[in-house]
N, CA, C and O atoms as a DFTB+ gen file, in Angstrom:
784 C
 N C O
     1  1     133.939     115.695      23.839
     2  2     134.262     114.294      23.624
     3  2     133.313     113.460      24.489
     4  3     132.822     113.857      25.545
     5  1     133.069     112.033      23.824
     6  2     131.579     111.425      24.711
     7  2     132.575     110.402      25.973
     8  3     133.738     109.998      25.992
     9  1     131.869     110.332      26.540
    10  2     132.040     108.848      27.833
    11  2     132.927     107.841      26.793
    12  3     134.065     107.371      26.812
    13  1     132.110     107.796      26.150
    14  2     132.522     106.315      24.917
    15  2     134.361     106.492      24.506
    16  3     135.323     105.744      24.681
    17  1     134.223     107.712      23.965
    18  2     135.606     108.202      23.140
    19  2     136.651     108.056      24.247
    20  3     137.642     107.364      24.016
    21  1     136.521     108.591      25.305
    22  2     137.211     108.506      27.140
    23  2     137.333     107.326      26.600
    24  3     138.173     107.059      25.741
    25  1     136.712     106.732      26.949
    26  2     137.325     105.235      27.356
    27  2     137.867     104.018      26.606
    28  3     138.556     103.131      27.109
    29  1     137.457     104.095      25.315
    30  2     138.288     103.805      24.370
    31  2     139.716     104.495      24.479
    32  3     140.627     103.701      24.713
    33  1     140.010     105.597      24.375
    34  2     141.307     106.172      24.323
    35  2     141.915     106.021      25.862
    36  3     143.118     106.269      25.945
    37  1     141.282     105.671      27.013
    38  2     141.882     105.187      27.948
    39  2     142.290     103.615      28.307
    40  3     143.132     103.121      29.056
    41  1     141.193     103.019      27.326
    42  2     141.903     101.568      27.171
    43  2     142.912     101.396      26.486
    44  3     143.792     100.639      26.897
    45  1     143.059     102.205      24.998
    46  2     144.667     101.857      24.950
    47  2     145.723     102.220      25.282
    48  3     146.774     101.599      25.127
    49  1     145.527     103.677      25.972
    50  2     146.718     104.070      26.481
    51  2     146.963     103.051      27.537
    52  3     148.162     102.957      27.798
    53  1     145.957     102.014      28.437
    54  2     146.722     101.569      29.276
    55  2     146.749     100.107      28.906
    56  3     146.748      99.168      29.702
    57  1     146.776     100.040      27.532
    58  2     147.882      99.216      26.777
    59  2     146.798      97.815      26.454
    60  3     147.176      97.073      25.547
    61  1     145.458      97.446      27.185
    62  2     144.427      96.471      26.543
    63  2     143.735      96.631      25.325
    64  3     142.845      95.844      25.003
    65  1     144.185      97.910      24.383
    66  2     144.122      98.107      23.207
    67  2     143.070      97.687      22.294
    68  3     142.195      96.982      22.797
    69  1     142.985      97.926      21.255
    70  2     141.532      97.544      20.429
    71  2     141.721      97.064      19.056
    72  3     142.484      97.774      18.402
    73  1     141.264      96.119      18.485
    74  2     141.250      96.296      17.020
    75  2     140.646      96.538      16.041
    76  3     139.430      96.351      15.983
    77  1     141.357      97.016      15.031
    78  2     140.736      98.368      13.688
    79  2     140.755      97.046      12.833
    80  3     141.613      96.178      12.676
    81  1     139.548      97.213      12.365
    82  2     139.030      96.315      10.743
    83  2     140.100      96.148      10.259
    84  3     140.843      97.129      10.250
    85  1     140.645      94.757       9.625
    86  2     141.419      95.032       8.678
    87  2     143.086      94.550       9.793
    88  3     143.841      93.595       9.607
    89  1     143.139      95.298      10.545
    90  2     144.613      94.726      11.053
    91  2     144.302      93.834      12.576
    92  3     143.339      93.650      13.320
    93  1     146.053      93.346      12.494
    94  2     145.486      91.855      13.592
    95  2     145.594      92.907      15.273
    96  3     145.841      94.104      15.418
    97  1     145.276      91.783      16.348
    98  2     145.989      92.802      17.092
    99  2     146.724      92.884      17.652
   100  3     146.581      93.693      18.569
   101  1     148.196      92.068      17.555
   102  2     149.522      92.444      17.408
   103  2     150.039      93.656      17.081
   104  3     150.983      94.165      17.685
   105  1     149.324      94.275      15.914
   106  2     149.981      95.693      15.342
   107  2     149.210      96.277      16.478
   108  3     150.179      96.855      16.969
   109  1     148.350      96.545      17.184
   110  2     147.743      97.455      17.802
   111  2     148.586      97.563      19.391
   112  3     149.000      98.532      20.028
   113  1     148.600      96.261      19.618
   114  2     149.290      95.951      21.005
   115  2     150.450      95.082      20.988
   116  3     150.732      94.074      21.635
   117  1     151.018      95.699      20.127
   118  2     152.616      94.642      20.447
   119  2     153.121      93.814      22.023
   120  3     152.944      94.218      23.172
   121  1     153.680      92.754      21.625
   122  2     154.338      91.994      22.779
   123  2     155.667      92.698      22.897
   124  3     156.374      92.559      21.899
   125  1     156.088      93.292      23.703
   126  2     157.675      93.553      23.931
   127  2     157.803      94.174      25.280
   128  3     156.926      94.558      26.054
   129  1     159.423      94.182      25.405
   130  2     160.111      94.428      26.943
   131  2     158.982      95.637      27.702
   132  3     158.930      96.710      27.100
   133  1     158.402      95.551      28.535
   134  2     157.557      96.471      28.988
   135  2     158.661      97.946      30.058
   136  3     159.287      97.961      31.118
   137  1     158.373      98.846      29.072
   138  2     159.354      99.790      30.133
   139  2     158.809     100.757      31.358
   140  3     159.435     101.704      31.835
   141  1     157.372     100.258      31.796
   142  2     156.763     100.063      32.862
   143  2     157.152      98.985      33.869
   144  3     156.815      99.063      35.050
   145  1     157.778      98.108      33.436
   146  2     158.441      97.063      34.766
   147  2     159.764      96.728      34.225
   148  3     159.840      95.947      33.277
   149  1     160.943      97.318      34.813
   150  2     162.014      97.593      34.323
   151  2     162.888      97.612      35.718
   152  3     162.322      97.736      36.804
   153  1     164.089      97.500      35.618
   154  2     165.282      98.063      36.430
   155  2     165.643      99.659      36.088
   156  3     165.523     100.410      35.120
   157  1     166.170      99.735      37.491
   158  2     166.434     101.279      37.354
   159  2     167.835     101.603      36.175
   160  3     167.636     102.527      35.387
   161  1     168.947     100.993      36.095
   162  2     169.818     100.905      35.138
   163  2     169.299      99.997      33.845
   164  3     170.311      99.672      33.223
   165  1     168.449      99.615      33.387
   166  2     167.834      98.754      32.465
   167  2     167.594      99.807      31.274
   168  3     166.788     100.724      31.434
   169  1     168.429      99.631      29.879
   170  2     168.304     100.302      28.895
   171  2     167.497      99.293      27.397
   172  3     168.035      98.375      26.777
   173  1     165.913      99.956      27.145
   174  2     165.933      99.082      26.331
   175  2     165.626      99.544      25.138
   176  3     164.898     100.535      25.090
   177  1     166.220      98.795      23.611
   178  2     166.498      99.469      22.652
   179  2     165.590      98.435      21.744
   180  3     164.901      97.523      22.200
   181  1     165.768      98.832      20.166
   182  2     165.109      98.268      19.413
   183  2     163.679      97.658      19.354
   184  3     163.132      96.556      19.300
   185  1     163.300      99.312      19.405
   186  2     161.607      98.960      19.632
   187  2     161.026      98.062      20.543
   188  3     160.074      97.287      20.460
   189  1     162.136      98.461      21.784
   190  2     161.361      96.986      22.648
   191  2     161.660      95.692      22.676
   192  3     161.188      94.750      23.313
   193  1     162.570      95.789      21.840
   194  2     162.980      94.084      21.618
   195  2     164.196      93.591      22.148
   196  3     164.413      92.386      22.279
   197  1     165.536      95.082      22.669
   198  2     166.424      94.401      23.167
   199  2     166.908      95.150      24.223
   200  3     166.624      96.339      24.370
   201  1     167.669      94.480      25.015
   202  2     167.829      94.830      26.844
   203  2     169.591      94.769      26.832
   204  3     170.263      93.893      26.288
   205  1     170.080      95.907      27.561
   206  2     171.258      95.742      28.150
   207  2     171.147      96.776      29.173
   208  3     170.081      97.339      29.424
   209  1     172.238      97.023      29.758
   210  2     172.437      97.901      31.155
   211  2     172.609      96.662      32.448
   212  3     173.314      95.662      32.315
   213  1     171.882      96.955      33.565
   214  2     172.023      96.194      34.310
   215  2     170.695      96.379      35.283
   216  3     170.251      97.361      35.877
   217  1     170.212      94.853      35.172
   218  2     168.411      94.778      35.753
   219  2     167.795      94.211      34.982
   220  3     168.390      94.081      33.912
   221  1     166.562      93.670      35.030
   222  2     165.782      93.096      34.087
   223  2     164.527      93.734      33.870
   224  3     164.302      94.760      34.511
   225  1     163.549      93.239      32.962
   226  2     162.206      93.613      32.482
   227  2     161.381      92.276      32.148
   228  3     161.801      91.196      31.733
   229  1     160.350      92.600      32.394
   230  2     159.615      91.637      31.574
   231  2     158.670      92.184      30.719
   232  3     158.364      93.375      30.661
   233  1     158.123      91.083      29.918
   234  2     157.219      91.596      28.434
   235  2     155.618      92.449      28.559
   236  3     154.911      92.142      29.520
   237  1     155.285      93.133      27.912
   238  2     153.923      93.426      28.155
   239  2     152.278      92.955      28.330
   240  3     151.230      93.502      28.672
   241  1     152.870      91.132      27.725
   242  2     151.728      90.316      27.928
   243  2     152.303      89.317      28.844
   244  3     153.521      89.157      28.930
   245  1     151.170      88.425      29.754
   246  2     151.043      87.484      30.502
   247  2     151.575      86.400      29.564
   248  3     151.961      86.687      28.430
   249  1     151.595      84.992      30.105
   250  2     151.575      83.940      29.499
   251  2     150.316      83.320      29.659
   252  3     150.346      82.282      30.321
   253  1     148.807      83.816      29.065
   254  2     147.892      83.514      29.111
   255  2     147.333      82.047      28.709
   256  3     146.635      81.252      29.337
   257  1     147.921      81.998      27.400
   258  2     147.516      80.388      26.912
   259  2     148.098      79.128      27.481
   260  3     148.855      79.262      28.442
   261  1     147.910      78.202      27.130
   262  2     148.083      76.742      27.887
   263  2     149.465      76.293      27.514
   264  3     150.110      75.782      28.430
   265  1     150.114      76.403      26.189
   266  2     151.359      76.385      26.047
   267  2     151.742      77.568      25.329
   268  3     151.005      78.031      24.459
   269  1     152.850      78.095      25.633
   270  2     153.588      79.505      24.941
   271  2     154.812      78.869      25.068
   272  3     155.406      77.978      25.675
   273  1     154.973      80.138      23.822
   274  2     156.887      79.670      23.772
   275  2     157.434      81.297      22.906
   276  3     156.837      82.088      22.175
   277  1     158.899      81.232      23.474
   278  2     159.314      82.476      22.899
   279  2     160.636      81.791      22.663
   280  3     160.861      80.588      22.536
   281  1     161.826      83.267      22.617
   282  2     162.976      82.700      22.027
   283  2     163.588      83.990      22.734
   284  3     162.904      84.908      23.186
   285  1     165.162      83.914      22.764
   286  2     166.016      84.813      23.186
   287  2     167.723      84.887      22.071
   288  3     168.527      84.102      21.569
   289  1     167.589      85.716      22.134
   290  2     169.358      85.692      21.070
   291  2     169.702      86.199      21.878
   292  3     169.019      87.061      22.430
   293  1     171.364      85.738      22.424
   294  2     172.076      86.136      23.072
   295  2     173.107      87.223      21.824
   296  3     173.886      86.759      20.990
   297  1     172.875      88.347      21.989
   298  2     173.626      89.314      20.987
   299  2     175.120      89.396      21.234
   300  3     176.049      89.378      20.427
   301  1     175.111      89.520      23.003
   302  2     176.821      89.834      23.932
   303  2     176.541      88.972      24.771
   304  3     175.459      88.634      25.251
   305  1     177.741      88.564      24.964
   306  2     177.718      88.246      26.537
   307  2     177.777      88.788      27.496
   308  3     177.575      89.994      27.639
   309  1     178.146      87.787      28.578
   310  2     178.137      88.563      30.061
   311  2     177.057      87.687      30.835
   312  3     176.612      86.590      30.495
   313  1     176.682      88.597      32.194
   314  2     175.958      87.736      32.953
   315  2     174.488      88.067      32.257
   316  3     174.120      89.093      31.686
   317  1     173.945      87.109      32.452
   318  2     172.694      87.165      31.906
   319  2     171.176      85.797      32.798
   320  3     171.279      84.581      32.960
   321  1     170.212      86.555      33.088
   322  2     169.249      85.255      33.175
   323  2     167.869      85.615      32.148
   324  3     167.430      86.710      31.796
   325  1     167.402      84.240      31.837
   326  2     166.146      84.363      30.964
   327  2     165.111      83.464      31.500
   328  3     165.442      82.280      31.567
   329  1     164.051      83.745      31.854
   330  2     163.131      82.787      31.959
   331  2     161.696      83.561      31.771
   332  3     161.261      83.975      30.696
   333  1     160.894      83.692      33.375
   334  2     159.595      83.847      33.604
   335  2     159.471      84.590      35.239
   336  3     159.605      84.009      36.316
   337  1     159.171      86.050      34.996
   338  2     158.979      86.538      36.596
   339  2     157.320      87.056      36.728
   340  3     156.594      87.028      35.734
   341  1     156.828      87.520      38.049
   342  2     156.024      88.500      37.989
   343  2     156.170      89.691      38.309
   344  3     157.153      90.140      38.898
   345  1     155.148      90.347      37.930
   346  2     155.650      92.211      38.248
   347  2     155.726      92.353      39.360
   348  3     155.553      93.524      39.698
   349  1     156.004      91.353      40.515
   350  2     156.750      91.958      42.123
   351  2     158.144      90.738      41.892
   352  3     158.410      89.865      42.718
   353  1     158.585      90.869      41.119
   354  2     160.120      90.477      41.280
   355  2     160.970      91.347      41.543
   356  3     160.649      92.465      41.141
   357  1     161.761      91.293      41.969
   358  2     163.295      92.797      42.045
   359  2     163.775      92.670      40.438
   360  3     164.200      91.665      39.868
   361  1     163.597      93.834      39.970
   362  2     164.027      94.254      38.124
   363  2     164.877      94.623      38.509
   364  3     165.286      95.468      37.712
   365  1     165.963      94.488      39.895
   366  2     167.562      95.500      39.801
   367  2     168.176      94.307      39.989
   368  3     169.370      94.604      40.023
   369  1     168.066      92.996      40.148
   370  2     168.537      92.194      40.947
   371  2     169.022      91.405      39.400
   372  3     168.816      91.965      38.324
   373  1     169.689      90.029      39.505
   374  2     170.091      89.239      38.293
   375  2     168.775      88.054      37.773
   376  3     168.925      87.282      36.826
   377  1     168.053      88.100      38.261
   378  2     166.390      87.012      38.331
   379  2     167.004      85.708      39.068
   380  3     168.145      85.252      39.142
   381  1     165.617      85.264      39.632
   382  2     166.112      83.814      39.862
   383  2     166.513      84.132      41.794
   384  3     166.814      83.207      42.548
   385  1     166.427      85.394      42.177
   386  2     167.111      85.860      43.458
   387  2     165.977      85.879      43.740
   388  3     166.529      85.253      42.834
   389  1     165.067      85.912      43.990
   390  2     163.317      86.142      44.842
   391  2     162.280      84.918      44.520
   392  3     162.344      84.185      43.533
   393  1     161.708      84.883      45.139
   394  2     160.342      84.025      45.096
   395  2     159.630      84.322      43.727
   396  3     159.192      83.223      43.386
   397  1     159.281      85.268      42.743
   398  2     158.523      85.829      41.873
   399  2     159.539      85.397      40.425
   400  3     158.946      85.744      39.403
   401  1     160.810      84.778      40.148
   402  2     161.491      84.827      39.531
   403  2     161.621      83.169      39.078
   404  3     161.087      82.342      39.816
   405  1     162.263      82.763      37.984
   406  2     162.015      81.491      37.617
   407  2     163.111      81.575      36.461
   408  3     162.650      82.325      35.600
   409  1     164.550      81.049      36.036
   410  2     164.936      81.529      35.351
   411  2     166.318      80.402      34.385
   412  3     166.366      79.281      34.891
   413  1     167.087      80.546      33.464
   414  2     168.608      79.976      33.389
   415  2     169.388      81.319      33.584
   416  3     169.259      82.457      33.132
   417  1     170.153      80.773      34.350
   418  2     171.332      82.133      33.599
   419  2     172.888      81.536      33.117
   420  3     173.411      80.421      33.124
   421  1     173.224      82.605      32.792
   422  2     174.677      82.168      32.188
   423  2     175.479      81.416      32.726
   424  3     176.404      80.871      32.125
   425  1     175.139      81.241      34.373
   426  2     176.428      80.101      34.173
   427  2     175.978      78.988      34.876
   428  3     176.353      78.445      35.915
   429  1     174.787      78.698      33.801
   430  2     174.817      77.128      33.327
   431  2     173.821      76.660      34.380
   432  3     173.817      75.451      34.612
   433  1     172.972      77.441      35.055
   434  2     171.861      76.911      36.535
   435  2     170.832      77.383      36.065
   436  3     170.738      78.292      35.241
   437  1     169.904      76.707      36.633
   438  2     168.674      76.990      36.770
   439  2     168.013      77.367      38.427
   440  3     168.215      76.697      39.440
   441  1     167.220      78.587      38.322
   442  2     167.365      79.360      40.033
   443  2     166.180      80.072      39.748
   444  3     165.737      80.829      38.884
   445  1     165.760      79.414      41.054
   446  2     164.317      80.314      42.082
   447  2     164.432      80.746      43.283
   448  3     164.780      79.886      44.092
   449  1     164.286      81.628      43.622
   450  2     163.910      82.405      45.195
   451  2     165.393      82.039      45.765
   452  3     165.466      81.583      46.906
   453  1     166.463      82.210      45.069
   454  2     167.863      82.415      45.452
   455  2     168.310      80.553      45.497
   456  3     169.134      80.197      46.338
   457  1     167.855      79.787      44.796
   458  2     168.106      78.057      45.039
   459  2     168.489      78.024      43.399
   460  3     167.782      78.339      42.441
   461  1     169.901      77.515      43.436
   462  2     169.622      76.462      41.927
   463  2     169.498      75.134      42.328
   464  3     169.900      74.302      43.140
   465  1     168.368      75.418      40.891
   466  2     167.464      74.146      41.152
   467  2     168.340      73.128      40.593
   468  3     168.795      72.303      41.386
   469  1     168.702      73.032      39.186
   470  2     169.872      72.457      38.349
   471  2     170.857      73.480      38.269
   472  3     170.871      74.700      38.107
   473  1     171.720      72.508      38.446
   474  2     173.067      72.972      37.242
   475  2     173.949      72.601      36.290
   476  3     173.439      72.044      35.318
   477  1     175.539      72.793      36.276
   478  2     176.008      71.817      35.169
   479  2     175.103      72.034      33.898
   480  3     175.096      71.007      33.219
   481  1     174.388      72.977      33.396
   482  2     173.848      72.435      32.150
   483  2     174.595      73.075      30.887
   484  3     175.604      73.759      31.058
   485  1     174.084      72.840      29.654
   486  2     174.597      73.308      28.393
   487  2     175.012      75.482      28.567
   488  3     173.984      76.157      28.530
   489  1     175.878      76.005      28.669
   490  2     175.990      77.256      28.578
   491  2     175.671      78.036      27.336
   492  3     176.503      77.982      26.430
   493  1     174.455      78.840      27.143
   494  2     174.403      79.037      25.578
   495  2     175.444      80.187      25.594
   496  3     175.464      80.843      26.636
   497  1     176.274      80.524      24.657
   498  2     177.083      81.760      24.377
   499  2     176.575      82.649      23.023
   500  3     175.813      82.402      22.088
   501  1     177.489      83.935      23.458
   502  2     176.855      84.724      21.921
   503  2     176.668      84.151      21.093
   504  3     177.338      83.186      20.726
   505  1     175.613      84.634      20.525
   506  2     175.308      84.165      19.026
   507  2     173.783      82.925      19.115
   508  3     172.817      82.864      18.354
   509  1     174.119      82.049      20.395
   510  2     173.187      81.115      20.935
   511  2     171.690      81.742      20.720
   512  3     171.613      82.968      20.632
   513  1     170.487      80.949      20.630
   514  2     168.998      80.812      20.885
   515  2     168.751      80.238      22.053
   516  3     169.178      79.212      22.583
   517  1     167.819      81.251      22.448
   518  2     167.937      80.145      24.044
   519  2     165.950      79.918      23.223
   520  3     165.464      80.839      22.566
   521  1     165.331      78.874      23.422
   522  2     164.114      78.767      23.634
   523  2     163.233      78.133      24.933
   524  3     163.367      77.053      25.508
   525  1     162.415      79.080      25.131
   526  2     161.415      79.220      26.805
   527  2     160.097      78.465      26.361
   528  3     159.201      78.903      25.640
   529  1     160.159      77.660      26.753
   530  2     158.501      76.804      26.831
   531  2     157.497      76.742      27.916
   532  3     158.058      76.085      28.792
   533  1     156.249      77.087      28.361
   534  2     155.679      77.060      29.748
   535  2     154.483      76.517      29.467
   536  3     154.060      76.835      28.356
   537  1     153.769      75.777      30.124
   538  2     152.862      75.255      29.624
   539  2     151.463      75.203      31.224
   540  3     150.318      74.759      31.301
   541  1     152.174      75.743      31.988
   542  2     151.179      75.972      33.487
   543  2     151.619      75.032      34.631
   544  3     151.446      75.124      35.846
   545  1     152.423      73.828      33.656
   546  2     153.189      73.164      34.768
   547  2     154.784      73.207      34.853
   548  3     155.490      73.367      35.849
   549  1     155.117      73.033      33.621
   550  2     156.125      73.188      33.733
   551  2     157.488      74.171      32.525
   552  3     157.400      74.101      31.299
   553  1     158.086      74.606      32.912
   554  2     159.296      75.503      32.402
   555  2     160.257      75.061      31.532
   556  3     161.227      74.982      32.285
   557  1     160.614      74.740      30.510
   558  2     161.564      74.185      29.615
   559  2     162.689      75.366      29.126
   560  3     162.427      76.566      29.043
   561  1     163.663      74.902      28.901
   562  2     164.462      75.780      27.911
   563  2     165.365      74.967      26.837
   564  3     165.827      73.848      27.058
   565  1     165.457      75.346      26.221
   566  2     165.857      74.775      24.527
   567  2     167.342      75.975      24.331
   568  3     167.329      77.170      24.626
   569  1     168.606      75.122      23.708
   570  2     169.688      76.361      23.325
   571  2     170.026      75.700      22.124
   572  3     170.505      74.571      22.221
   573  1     169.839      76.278      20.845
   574  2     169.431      76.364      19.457
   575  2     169.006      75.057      19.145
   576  3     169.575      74.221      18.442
   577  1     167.436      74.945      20.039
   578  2     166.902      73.836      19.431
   579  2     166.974      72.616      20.377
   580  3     165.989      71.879      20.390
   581  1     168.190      72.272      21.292
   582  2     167.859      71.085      21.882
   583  2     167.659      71.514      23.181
   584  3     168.329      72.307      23.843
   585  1     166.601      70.862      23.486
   586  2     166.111      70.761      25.154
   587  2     167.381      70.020      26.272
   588  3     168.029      68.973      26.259
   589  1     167.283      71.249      27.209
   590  2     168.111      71.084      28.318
   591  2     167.313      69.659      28.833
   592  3     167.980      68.672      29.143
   593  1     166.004      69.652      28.886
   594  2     165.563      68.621      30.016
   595  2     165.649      68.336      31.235
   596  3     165.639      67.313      31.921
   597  1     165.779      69.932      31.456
   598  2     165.737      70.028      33.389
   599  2     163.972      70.860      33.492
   600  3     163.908      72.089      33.453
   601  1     162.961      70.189      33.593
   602  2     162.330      71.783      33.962
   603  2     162.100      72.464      35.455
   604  3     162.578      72.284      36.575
   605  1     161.641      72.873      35.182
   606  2     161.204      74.060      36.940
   607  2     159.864      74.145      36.546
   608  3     159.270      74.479      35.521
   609  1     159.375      73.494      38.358
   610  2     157.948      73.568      38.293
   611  2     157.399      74.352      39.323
   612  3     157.894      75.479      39.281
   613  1     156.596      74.225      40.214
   614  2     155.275      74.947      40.960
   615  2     155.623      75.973      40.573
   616  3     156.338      76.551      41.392
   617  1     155.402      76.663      39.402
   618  2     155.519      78.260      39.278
   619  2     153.730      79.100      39.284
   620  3     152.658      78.679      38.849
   621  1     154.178      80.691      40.136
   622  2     152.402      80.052      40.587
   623  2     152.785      81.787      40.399
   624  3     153.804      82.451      40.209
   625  1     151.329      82.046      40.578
   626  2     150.792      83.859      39.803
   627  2     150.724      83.943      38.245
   628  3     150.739      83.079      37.368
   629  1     150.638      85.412      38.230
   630  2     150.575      85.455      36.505
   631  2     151.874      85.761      36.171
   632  3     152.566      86.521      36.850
   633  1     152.291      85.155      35.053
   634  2     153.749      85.380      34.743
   635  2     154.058      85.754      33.277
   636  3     153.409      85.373      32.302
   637  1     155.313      86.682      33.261
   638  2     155.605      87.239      31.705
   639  2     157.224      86.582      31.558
   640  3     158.176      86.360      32.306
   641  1     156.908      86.441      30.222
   642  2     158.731      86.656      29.991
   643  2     159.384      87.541      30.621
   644  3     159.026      88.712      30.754
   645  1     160.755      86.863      31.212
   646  2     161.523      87.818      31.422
   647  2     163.494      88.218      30.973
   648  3     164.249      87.301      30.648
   649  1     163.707      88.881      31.013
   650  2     165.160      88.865      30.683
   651  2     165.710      89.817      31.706
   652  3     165.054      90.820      31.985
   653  1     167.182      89.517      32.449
   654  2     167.687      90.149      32.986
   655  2     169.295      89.911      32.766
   656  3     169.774      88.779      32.698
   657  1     170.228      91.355      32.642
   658  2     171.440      91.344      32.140
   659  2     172.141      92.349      33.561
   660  3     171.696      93.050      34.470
   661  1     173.491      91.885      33.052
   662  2     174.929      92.787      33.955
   663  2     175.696      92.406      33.022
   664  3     175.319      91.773      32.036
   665  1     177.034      92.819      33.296
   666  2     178.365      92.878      32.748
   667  2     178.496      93.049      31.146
   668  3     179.395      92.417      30.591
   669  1     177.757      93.763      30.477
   670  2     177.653      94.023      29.245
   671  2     176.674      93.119      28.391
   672  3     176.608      93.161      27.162
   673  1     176.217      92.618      28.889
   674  2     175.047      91.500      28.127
   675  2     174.336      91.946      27.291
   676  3     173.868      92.955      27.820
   677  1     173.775      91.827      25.926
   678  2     172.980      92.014      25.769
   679  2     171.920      91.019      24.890
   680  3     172.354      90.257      24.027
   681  1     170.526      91.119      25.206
   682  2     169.908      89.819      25.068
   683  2     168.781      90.813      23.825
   684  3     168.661      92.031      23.697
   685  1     168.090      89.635      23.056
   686  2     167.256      90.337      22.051
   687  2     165.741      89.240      22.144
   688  3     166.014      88.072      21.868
   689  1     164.350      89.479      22.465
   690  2     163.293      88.936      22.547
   691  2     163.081      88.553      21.093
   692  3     163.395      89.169      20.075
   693  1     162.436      87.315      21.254
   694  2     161.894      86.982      19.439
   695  2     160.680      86.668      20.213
   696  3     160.749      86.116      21.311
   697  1     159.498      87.032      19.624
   698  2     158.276      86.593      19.868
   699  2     157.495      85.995      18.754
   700  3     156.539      85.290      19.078
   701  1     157.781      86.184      17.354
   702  2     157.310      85.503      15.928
   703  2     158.743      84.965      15.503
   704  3     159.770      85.087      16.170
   705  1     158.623      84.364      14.300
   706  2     159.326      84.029      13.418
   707  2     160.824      83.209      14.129
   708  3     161.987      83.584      14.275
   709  1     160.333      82.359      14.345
   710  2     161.260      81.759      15.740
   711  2     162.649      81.273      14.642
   712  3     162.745      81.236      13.415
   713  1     163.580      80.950      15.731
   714  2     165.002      80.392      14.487
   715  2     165.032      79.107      14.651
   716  3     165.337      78.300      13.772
   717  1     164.521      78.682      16.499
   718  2     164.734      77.017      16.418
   719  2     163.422      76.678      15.891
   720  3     162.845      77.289      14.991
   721  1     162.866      75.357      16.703
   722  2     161.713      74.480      16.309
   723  2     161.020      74.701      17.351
   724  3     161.433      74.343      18.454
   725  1     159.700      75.408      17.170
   726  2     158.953      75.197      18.836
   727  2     158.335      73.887      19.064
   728  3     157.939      73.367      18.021
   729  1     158.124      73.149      20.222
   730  2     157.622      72.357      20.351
   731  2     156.721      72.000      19.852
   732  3     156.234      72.978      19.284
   733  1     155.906      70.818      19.621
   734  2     154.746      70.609      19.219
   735  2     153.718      70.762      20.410
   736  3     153.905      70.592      21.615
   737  1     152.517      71.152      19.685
   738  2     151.153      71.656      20.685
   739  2     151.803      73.194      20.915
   740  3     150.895      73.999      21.124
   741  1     152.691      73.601      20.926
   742  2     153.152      75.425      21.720
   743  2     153.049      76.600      20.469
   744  3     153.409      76.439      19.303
   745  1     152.568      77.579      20.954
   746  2     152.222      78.349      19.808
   747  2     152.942      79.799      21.020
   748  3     153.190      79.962      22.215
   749  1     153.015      80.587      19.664
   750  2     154.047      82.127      19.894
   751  2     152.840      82.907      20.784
   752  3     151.667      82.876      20.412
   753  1     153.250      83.564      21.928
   754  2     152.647      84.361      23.114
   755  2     151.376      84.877      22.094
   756  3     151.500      85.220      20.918
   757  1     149.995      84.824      22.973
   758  2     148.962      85.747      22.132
   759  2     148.375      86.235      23.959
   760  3     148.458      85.688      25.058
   761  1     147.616      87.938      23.279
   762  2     147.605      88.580      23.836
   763  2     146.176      88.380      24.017
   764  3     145.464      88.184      23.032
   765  1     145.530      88.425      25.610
   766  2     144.706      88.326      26.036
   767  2     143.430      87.942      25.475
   768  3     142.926      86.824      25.363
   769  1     142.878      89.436      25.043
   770  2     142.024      89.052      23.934
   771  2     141.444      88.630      22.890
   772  3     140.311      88.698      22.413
   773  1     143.111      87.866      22.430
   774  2     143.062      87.547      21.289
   775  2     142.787      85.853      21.247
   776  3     142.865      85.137      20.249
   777  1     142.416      85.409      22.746
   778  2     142.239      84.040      22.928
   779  2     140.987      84.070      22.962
   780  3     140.684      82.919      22.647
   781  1     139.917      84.712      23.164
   782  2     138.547      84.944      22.552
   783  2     137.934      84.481      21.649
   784  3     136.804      84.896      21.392
């Protein structure tokens, strides 16, 4: 096997992947729950797309572009946070407890490095859309469609989606085919190279 073949087959195993004529590269390198940065009780099912147990994960791509936006279905309840961490956050912890964490959770706050920032806000429950907007300054969340209008700002490093669950939660990532309205100017997570 040549130098060349190595390293092609070592770029995608470590997941910066390539694309084949003909397909996009989404199919090659999917966006989903990365089970390389995970909680130790963190079970995740549906190809990557949905999280329960107890701990969080975040996704396999950065939030590279200038505005991104994703979506969350709350499937169960329970405790739950959703926002934006980096890969030195605590994945055993509920998010929102460390400096690296940025998040809502279920009951109704918004919390960084152990501070809610807001609270009192809209509680989404089963069945709810939560939608995540980031744009480099600031953090939005949307629950089926209307903006909370609290955001969270100085968020600083590289950051992925994140989801973190306890008490039976379980949460499901949408990264295409959204259910609410994404903002205007915000387009669905693209993967590194694909901003090229």
């Amino acid at each position: 096997m040549s130098l060349a073949s190595i390293c092609c087959f070592k770029t995608c195993f470590e997941g910066t992947g390539f694309t084949i004529k003909g397909t996009s590269t989404r199919e090659i390198t999917p966006i989903i729950l990365d089970n390389r940065h995970m909680g130790h009780d963190v079970v995740i099912l549906k190809n990557g797309f949905r999280i329960c147990g107890n701990g969080g994960a975040i996704c396999t791509a950065p939030l590279v572009q200038s505005k991104s936006y994703f979506e969350v279905k709350i499937q169960q309840g329970g405790k739950w946070s959703i926002g934006l961490a980096t890969r030195k956050t605590d994945f055993n912890s509920s998010g929102g407890k460390d400096s690296e964490s940025w998040v809502l959770t279920s009951g109704g706050t918004l919390q960084h490095n152990g501070t809610i920032v807001h609270s009192n806000l809209d509680i989404p429950t089963e069945g709810n859309i939560v939608g995540v907007s980031y744009d480099h300054i600031d953090l939005n969340f949307y629950v089926n469609g209307k903006a909370l209008e609290k955001p969270l700002t100085a968020i600083k490093g590289t950051v992925y989606p994140a989801l973190f669950v306890d008490d039976g939660a379980v949460l499901d990532l949408i990264i295409d085919n959204f259910q609410g309205t994404m903002p205007s100017g915000f387009e669905r997570i693209l993967i590194e190279q694909s901003l090229l």
